[in-house]
C-alpha positions, 0 to 999 in steps of 0.5 A, spaced: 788 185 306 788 192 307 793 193 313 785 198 317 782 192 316 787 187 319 788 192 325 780 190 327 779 184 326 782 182 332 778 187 335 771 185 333 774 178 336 774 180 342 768 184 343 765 177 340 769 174 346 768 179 351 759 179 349 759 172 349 764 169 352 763 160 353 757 161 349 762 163 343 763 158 337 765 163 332 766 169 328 766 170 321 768 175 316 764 174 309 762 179 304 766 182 299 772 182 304 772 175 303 770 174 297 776 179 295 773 186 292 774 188 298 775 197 297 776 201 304 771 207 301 765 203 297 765 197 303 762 195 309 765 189 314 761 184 314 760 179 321 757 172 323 757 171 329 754 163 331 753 161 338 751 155 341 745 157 345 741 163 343 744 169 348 742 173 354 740 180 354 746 182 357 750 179 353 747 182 348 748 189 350 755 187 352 758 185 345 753 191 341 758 196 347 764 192 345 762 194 338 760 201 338 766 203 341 770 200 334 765 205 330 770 210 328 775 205 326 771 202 321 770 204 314 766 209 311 760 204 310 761 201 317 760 194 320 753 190 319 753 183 323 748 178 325 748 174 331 746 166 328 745 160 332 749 154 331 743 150 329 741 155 323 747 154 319 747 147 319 741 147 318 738 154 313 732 155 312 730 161 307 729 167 311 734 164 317 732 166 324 737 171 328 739 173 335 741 180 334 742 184 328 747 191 327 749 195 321 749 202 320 742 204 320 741 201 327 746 203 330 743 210 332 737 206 335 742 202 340 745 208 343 739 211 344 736 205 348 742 200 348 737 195 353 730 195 348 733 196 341 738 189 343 732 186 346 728 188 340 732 186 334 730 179 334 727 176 328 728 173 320 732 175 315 731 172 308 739 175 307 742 171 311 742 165 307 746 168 300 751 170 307 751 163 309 753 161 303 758 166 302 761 164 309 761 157 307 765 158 301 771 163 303 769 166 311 775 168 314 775 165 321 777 170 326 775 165 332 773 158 332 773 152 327 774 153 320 767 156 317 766 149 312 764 145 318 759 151 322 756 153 315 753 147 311 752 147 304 745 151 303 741 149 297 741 152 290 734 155 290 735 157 297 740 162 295 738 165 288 731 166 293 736 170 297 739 174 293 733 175 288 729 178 294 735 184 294 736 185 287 728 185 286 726 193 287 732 195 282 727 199 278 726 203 284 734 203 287 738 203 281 736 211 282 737 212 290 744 207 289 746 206 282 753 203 283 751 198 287 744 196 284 748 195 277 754 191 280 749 186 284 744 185 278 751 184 275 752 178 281 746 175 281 746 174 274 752 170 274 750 166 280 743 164 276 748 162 271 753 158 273 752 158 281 758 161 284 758 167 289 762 174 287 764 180 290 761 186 287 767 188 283 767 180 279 760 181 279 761 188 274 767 185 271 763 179 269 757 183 267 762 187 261 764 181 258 757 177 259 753 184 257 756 187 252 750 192 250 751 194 257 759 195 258 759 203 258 755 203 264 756 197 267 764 199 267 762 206 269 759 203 276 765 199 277 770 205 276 766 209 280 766 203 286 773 201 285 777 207 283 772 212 287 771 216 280 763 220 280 758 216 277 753 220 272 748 216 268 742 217 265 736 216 269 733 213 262 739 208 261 739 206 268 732 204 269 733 199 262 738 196 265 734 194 271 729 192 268 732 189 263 737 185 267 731 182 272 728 179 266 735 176 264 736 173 270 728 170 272 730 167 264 737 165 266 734 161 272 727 158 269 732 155 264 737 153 268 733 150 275 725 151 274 721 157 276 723 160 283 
């Protein structure tokens, strides 16, 4: 584990603590930290914070402090965590509820209205169902009981939902944010055909060997996720691949599972 990353996690377990106090059952890393494709420049630090009653807004606001006051420290991409009750995890649902919901593009709001944006950021998000899965299969604890028995297992078909929402508008994303989009439709299509999570990074190492016609680019956005190198591909080619492999992955699934 990269030792920035090793230096703040006891940290995100205070303010977790420190916010939440007895109402804390626990705080899990998921995502690529623990699935293992982990970069320090191209990924974010993804939490799960499961408490046992939904939480007051002063407790709310008393984690968000404890967290903004770690922003500096955190990777480039920043940290993005949701705070889930006990009973939405042993029991998913697709979307899942959540308490309270961070990541970079709202931290802004938080500083500006700390009280009204924690009060306000309450809701649904059909994410948290493949986070689920993530966490139940390789989450870090940093505090509580292991994440197998917090995190039941989620169904199948409530997963790929979960990940097909995200990979859904890549003919329009693979141009704003093409190593991402490619590596994900890459994941997605393995988990519709074998069921196993994967990082971004296995997610493209799967995707050269599996799509070969598409190698070059795949490897290209693997390079330029895991080794920082640019990425520059041709608009026209980036716009195939995406339609190409949604129509892969909608086929991988109805052969496999039925419509979704």
């Amino acid at each position: 584990m990269d030792a920035r990353v090793r230096a703040i996690l006891p940290r995100l377990r205070a303010a977790c603590e420190a916010g939440f106090g007895e109402n804390l059952l626990g705080a899990y890393a998921h995502g690529s930290l623990a699935l293992g494709g982990f970069r320090w420049a191209a990924s974010d630090i993804d939490l799960l914070v499961v408490v046992s009653a939904p939480p007051g807004l002063e407790s709310k606001m008393a984690f968000v402090r404890a967290l903004l006051a770690l922003e500096a420290d955190c990777p480039p991409k920043g940290l993005e965590m949701s705070v889930v009750l006990a009973e939405a995890c042993a029991h998913p649902s697709h979307p899942a509820p959540f308490e309270l919901h961070g990541s970079p593009m709202h931290w802004p709001r938080f500083r500006e209205d700390l009280a009204g944006a924690c009060a306000a950021m309450q809701g649904e998000d059909p994410d948290l169902a493949a986070h689920f899965a993530v966490a139940r299969e390789a989450g870090i604890a940093l505090c509580g009981p292991a994440a197998r028995m917090v995190f039941a297992p989620v169904p199948r078909e409530m997963v790929f939902a979960s990940v097909w929402q995200d990979v859904a508008s890549a003919p329009e994303s693979i141009h704003s944010d093409p190593v991402y989009t490619i590596l994900n439709l890459c994941r997605t299509l393995a988990f519709a055909r074998d069921g196993r999570m994967r990082s971004k990074a296995a997610g493209g190492a799967w995707g050269e060997e599996n799509v070969p016609e598409f190698a070059p680019l795949i490897r290209a956005a693997r390079r330029a996720y895991e080794r920082g190198e640019p990425f520059a591909a041709d608009g026209a080619a980036c716009a195939a691949f995406a339609e190409a492999m949604l129509g892969r992955i909608e086929r991988e699934w109805e052969e496999k599972n039925g419509a979704h």
